[in-house]
C-alpha positions in Angstrom: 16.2 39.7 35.1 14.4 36.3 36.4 11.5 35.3 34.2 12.2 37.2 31.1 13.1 35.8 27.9 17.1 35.4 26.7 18.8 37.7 25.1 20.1 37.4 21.5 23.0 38.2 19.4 22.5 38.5 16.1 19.7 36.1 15.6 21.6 33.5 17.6 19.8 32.2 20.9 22.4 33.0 23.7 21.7 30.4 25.9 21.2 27.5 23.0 23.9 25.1 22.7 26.6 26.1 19.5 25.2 25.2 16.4 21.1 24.8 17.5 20.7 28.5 17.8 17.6 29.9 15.2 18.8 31.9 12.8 16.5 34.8 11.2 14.4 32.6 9.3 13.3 30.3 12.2 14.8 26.6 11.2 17.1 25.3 14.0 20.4 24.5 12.7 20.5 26.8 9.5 22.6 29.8 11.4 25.0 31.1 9.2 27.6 32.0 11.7 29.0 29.2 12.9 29.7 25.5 11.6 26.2 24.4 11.0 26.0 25.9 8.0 28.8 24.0 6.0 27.4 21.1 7.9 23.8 21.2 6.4 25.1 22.1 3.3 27.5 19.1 2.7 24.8 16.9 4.1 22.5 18.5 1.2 25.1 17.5 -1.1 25.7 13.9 -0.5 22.2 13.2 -0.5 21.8 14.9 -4.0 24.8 13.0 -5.4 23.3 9.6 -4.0 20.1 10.3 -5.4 21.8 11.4 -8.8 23.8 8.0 -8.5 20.9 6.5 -7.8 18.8 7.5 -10.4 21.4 6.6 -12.9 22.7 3.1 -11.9 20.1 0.9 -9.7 16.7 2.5 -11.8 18.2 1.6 -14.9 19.0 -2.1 -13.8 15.4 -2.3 -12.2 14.1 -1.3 -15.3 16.5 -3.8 -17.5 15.6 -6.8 -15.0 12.5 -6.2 -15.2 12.2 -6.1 -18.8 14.1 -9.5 -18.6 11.8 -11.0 -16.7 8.3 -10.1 -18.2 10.2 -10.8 -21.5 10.7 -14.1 -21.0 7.8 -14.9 -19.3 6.0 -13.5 -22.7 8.4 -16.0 -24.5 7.5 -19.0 -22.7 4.3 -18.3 -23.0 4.2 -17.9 -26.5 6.4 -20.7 -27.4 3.6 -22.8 -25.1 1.1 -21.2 -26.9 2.5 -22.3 -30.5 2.6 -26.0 -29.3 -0.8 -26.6 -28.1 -2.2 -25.1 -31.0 0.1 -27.4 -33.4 -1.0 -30.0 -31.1 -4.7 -28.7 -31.3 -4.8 -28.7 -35.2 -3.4 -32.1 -35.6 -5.7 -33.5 -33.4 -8.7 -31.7 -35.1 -7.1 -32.9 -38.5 -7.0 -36.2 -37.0 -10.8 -36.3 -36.1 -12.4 -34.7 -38.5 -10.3 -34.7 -42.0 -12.2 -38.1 -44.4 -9.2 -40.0 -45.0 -9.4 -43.6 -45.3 -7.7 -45.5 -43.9 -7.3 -44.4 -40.5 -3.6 -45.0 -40.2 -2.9 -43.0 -43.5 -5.1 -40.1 -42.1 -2.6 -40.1 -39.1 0.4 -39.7 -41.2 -1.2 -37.4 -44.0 -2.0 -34.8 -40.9 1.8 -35.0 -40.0 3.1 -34.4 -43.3 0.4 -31.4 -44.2 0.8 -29.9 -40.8 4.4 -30.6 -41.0 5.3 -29.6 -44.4 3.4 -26.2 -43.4 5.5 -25.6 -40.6 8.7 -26.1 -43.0 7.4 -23.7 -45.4 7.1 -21.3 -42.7 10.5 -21.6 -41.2 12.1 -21.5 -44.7 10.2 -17.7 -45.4 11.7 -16.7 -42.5 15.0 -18.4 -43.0 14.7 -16.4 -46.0 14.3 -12.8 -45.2 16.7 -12.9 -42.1 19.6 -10.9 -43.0 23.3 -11.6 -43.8 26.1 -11.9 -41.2 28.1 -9.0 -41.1 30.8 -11.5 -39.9 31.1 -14.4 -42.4 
């Protein structure tokens, strides 16, 4: 019959092409007769396993890097931080502290400032913890 619609065999388009035919639930491709049914399916698969991959590997080193990078970028800028303000205070101790002469006032700020800073450094040095190696 001219001008009426192909027939079907079980929910395969006759005249499509093997393996483009509709199958029950209308998706081209998805017939289960056939070969494009393992096809889809191992296609499925490899994506899933790349993603899986994926989401293991290259996230996690994203995630490392980038807690590298805004890591040091806190260090630096804390450890720029620290030296303007020593440089700050010994300036202010410099100006303003009523030490006479003004060349002992100089050295006086360095030692206070300095001898501060030791003190510091040895309560740390003090509650780091033992070598597990020595």
């Amino acid at each position: 019959m001219e001008g009426s619609e192909p027939t079907t065999t079980e929910g395969r388009d006759v005249d499509a092409a093997p393996g483009q035919g509709a199958n029950t639930d209308g998706r081209p491709g998805s017939a289960t007769s056939g070969g494009a049914g393992w096809a889809g399916e191992l296609s499925e698969r490899v994506i899933d396993t790349v993603a899986r991959v994926k989401s293991r590997t290259t996230v996690k080193v994203v995630t490392a890097l980038r807690l590298l990078v805004y890591g040091l970028v806190v260090v630096v800028s804390l450890v720029t931080a620290a030296v303007l303000a020593t440089l700050g205070v010994v300036r202010i101790w410099d100006a303003y502290v009523p030490v006479q002469p003004l060349g002992r006032r100089v050295w006086l700020g360095y030692v206070v400032i300095g001898g501060a800073l030791f003190l510091a450094g040895a309560l740390v040095m003090s509650r780091r913890r033992a070598s597990r190696h020595s």
